[in-house]
C-alpha positions as CSV (number, residue, x, y, z in Angstrom):
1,X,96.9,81.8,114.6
2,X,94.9,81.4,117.7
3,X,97.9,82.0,120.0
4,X,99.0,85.1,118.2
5,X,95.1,86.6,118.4
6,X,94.8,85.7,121.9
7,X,98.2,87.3,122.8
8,X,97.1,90.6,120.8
9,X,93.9,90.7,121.2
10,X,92.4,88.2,123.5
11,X,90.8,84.8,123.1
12,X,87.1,86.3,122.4
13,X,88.8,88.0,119.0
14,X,90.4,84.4,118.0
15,X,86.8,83.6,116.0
16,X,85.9,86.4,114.3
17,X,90.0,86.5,113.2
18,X,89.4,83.2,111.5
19,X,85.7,84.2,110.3
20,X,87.4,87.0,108.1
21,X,90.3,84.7,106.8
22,X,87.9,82.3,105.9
23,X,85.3,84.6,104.1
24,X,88.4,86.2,102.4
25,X,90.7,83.1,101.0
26,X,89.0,79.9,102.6
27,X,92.5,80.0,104.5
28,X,95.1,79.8,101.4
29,X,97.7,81.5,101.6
30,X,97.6,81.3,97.9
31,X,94.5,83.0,97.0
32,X,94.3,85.3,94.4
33,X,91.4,87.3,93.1
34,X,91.4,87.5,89.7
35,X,89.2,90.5,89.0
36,X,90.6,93.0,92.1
37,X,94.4,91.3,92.2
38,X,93.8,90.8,96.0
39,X,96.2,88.2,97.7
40,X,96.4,85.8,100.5
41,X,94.8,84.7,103.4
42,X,93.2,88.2,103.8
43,X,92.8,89.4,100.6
44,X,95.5,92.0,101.0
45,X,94.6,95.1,97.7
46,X,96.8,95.7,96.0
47,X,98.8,92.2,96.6
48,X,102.1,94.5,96.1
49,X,101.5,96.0,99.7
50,X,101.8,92.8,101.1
51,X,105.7,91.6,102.2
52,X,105.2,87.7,102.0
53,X,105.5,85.2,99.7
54,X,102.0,83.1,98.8
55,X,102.8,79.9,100.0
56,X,103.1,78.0,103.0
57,X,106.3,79.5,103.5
58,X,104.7,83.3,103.8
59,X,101.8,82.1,106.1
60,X,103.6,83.3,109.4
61,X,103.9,87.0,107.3
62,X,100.7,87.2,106.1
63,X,99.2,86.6,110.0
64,X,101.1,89.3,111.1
65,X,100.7,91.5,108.1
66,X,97.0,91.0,108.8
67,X,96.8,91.1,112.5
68,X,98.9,94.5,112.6
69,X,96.4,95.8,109.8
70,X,93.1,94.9,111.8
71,X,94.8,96.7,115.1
72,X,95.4,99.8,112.5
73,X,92.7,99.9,111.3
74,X,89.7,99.0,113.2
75,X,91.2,98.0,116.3
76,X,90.8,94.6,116.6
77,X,89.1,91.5,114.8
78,X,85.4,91.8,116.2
79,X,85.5,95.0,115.3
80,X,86.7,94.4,111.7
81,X,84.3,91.1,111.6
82,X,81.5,93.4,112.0
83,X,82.1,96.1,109.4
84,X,83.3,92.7,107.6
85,X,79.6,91.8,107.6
86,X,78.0,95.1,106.6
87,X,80.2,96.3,104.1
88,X,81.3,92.6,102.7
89,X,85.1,93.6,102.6
């Protein structure tokens, strides 16, 4: 994951990448929240609008489902990290 942050991003992102992933799943690529129906490493809600399988196997997927979402979105991991830690999503 690092060298895929880095390479988008650059290497001050790479930590507050892995701080989401690891407030959102613990780092499975299995989770599953039972009350919402989020999925995988990030949490992705609905699960349906992510295209990976929840295993090892979809890991590689889910990273760049998630990366390309955080560029959309807020335009890179710190700043998602940060609303992240306001908004506790």
């Amino acid at each position: 994951m690092q060298e895929k942050v880095e390479r988008l991003f650059g290497i001050e992102h790479v930590q507050a990448a892995e701080a989401i992933m690891k407030s959102e799943s613990g780092f499975r690529v299995n989770a599953t929240n039972k009350s919402s129906g989020a999925c995988g490493l990030v949490q992705a809600l609905p699960c349906s609008k992510l295209p990976c399988t929840l295993d090892f196997a979809g890991a590689d997927c889910q990273l760049d489902w998630y990366l390309t979402y955080i560029e959309n979105r807020y335009g890179n991991p710190q700043n998602a990290w940060d609303f992240w830690q306001e908004h506790r999503y």
